[in-house]
N, C-alpha and C positions, 0 to 999 in steps of 0.2 A: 466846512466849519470844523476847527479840529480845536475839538474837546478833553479835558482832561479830568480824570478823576483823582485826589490826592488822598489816600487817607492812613492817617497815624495815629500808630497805637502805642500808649503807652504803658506797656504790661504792668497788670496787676492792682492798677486803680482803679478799684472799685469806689460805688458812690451807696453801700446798705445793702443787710445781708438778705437773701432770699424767704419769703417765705417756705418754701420749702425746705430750709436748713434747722428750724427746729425739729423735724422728724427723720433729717437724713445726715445733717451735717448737725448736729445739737453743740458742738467746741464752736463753731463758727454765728453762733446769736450773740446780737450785737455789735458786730464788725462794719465797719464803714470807714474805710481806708480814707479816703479824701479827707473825711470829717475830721478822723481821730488824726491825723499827721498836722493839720492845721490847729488842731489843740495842742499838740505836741510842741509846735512850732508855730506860735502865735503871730512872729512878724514875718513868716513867708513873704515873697514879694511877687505875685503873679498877675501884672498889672493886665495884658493883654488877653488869657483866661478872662480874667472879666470882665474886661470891656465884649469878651464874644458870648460872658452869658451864665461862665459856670455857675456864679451863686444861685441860680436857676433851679437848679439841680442840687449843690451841695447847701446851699442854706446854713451857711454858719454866717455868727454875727462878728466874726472878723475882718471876712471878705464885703467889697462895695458890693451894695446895693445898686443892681443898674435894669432900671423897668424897660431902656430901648436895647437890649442886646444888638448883637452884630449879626448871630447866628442864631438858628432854629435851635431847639432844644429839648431834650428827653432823656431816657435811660432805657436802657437792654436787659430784659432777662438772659439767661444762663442755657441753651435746651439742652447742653453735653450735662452728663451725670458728674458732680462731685465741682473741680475748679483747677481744671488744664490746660494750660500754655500752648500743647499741641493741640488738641479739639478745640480749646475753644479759638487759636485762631483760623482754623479750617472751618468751623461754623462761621467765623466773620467772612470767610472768601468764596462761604456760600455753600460747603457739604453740610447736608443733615447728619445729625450724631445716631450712631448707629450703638446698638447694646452691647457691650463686651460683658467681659466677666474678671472678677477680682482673683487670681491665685498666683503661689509661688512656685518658681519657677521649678520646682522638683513634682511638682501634678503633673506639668508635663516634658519631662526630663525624657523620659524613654520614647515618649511615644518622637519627638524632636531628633532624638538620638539613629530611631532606626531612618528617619527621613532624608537625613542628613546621609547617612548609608547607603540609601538605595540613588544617592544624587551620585555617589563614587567615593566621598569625601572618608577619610580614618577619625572615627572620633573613640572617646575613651573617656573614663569618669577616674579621676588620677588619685582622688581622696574620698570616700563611700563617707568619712566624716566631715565631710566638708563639699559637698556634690554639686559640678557643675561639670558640662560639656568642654570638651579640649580639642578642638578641630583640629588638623595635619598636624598638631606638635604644637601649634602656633596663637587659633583664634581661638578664646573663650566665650562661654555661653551660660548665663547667667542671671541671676534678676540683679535691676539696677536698685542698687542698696542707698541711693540719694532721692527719692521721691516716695510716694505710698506705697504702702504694701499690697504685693500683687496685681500692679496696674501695668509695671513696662520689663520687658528683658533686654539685656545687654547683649551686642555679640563685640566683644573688645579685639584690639589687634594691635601689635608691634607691625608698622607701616617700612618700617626696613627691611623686612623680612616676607612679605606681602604684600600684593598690590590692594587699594584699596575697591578697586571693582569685583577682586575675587572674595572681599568680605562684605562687600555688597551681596554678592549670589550667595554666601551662605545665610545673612540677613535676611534675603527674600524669601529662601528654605523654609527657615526659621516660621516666618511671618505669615505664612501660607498653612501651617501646621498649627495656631494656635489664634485662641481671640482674647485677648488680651488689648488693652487700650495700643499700648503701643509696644513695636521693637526697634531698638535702636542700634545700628551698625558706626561702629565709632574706632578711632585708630589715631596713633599719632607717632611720627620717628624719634630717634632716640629713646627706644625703650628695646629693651630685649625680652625674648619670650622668657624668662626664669623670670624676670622681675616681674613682668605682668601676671603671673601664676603667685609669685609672694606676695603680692596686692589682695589675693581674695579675703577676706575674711565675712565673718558670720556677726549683724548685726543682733542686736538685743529681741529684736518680736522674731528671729529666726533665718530670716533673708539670705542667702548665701550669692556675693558677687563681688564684682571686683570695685576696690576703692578707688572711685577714675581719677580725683585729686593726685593720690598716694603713688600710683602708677604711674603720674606724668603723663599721659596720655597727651595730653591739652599744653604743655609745654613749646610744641616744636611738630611743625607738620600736622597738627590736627586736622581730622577729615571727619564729618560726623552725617548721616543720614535720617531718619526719622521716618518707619515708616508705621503708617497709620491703618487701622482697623476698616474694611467698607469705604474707606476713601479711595473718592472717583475727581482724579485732579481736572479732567474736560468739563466738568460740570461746575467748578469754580469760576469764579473772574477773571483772571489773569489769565488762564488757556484759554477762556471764549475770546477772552482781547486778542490774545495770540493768534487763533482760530480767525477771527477778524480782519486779519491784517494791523492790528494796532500794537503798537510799543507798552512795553511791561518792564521797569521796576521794582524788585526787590530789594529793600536796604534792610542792615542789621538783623535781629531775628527773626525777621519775615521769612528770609530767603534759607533759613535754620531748617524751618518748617512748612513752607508751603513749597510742593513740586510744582514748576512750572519749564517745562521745554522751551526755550528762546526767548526767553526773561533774562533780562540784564541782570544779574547777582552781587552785590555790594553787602558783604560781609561788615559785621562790627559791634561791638560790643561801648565801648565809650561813645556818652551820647552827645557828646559836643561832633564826634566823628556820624555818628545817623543825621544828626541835623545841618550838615555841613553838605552832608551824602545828599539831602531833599531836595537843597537847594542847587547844588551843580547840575543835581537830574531833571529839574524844571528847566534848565536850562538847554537840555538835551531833547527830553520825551515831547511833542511835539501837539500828540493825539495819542492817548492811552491813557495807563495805569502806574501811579506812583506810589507804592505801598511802602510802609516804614515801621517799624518798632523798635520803643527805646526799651531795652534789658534791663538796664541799671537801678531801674525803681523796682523791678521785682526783684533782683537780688539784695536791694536796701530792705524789702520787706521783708526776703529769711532772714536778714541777719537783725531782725529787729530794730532797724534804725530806721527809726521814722526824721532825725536830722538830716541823715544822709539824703533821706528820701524825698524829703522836703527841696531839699539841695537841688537834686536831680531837677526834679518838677519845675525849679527856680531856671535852670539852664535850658529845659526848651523854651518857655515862654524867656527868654531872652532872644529867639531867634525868631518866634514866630512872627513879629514884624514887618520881616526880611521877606519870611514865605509868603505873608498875607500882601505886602509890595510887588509880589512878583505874582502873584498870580493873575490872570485876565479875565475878562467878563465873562470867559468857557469854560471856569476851571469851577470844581466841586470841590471841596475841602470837610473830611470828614473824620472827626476826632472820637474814640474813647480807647476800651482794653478789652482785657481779655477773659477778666476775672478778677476776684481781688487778693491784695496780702496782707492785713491790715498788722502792722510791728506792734502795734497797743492790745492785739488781744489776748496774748498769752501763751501762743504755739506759735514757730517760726514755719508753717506750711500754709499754701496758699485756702484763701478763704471764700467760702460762696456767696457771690455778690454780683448784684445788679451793677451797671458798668453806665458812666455819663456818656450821652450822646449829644456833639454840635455839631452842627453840618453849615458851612461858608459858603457861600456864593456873591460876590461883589455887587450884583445886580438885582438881589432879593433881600427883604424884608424878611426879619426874623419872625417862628412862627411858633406855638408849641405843639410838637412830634408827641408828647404823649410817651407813656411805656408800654415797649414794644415785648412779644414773646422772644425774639430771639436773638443773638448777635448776627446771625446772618442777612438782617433785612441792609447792615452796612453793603453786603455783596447785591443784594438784587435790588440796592438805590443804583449803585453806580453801572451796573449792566444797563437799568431802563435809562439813564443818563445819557450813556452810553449810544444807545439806540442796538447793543448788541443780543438781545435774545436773552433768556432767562436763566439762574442757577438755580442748582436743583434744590435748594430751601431759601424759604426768605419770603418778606411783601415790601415791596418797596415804599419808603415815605415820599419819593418825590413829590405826587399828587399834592401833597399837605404843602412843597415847596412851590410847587407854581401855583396855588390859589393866590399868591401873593405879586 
């Protein structure tokens, strides 16, 4: 019997903001991405969303009314601290979030500094007014000046001049010496090391790193890493698949962020090109894991366009048809995000919010799932689906799927 788990995420859309963000996230009360983007955008057209169920969940008087949905249904809590892209889709693949700590990247400048010296490496701090690590002449080391403060460090590189595996091992350096949500090893050709050193500047609460837009980095050759706090990738989904003997999928920002050793990797950012990606790999993965996320609604939500975002939204369910036709009486089909962004609330950073849950299956009756603690119960549905053993956080809903 060869089964298949599909599940796509759509960063960022969130379905209502946490209880817990009046005392931790207090900017983020009142946020409900789905909601407010359909207020935004009142004739949306997300025919096939509804027929599996969303109003379920979003409950606006926009969207049909439909008492037989297609799919089970419910909502996710948050268990990572704050509303991140990288935990939180490491919590949907099944790692428990582990506690970091918030600072910039001059707290721990020296103590990185001598690490990086006793690996062999020359490093040197080139401006005391503007302080950041300068590995062989070449890599910088840095806080990433495009997200919160104090959450992730940069190690930047001009890729013509370095291979990007030896900025991998100073990223690993790096990553071992501090706890910190995340550090990120990223490079891209066509830049030269002067210009990636005139890229740093100092943002307004203090931040000193390099501007990756401005540098070009992302241009030409980009090559980028993500490496994560207390993340143990054999304890996810997609290695036990791997582990398993079974086929694993990666499309778009999944494959950004989730490690997986002999995972198929399909990069992409345009999400007519993810949903295009879902479906040729249904065509291919046979028995495993199809994992996917579309980028483009969280970036409609920094830039405050809830049209844009609406937009987006509009373009996968134009494809979901295609998917929901191809799939077989074996397959799992399991949809929400990451976290939310909601463009109508007032800051262009992401927002903490409970996240929609439908879950597909051709041969089951929709049921309601309820809301759950954590985004990782997506990961320990499809392992016990699966039949392959457990991830290290999560409860699975299945049970709630076969009573039906």
């Amino acid at each position: 019997m060869s089964k298949r788990v599909i599940i796509l995420i759509l960063d960022s859309l969130g379905v209502g903001y946490m209880e817990d963000a009046k005392d931790y996230h207090p900017q983020d009360v009142g946020a409900n991405t789905f909601h407010h983007i359909i207020d935004a955008v009142p004739n949306i057209k997300i025919p096939t969303f509804e027929k599996l169920g969303i109003n379920k969940i979003v409950n606006h008087p926009t969207l049909k009314k439909n008492e037989n949905p297609l799919a089970s249904y419910g909502c996710l809590n948050l268990m990572h601290n704050g509303a991140d892209s990288f935990e939180g889709h490491n919590e949907i693949m099944g790692s428990k979030p582990k506690k970091t700590y918030l600072a910039p990247f001059i707290e721990n400048m020296n103590e990185v500094k001598v690490a990086l010296e006793k690996e062999g490496y020359k490093v040197n701090i080139p401006n005391r007014d503007l302080p950041y690590l300068l590995v062989n002449d070449l890599v910088i080391v840095a806080d990433n000046i495009e997200t919160d403060y104090g959450q992730i460090y940069n190690v930047s590189a001009p890729l013509d001049y370095i291979s990007f595996d030896e900025v991998l091992k100073i990223g690993q350096c790096v990553r071992k010496n501090v706890k910190v949500n995340r550090v990120i090893a990223l490079g891209g050709e066509n830049v030269s090391p002067e210009y990636l050193r005139q890229s740093v500047e100092r943002r307004e609460d203090g931040l000193v790193g390099v501007n990756s837009p401005k540098s070009n980095v992302y241009k030409r050759g980009y090559q980028v890493r993500h490496l994560g706090f207390g993340i143990s990738p054999e304890y996810q989904l997609p290695t036990i698949a791997i582990n398993a003997g079974l086929e694993v999928s990666l499309i778009g920002k999944m494959q950004d962020v989730i490690y997986c050793d002999g995972a198929t990797k399909l990069p992409g950012v345009d999400t007519e090109q993810v949903m295009k990606d879902i479906l040729s790999e249904m065509d291919h993965v046979k028995h495993g894991v199809i994992a996917a996320t579309v980028q483009e609604t969280d970036l409609a939500g920094h830039a405050q366009d809830p049209e844009r975002y609406a937009n987006r939204i509009e373009m996968v369910d134009s494809y979901l048809p295609e998917l929901l036709e191809k799939m077989t009486d074996e397959d799992l089909l399991i949809m929400s995000a990451d976290h939310g962004n909601d463009p109508t609330i007032g800051h262009n950073q992401h927002t903490r919010e409970k996240t929609y849950l439908l879950a597909y299956q051709k041969t089951k009756k929709a049921t309601r799932i309820g809301e759950r603690k954590t985004l990782s119960d997506i990961a320990a549905t499809g392992a016990d689906y699966l039949g392959i053993g457990k991830t290290e956080n999560g409860t699975s809903f299945l049970p709630l799927q076969i009573q039906n």
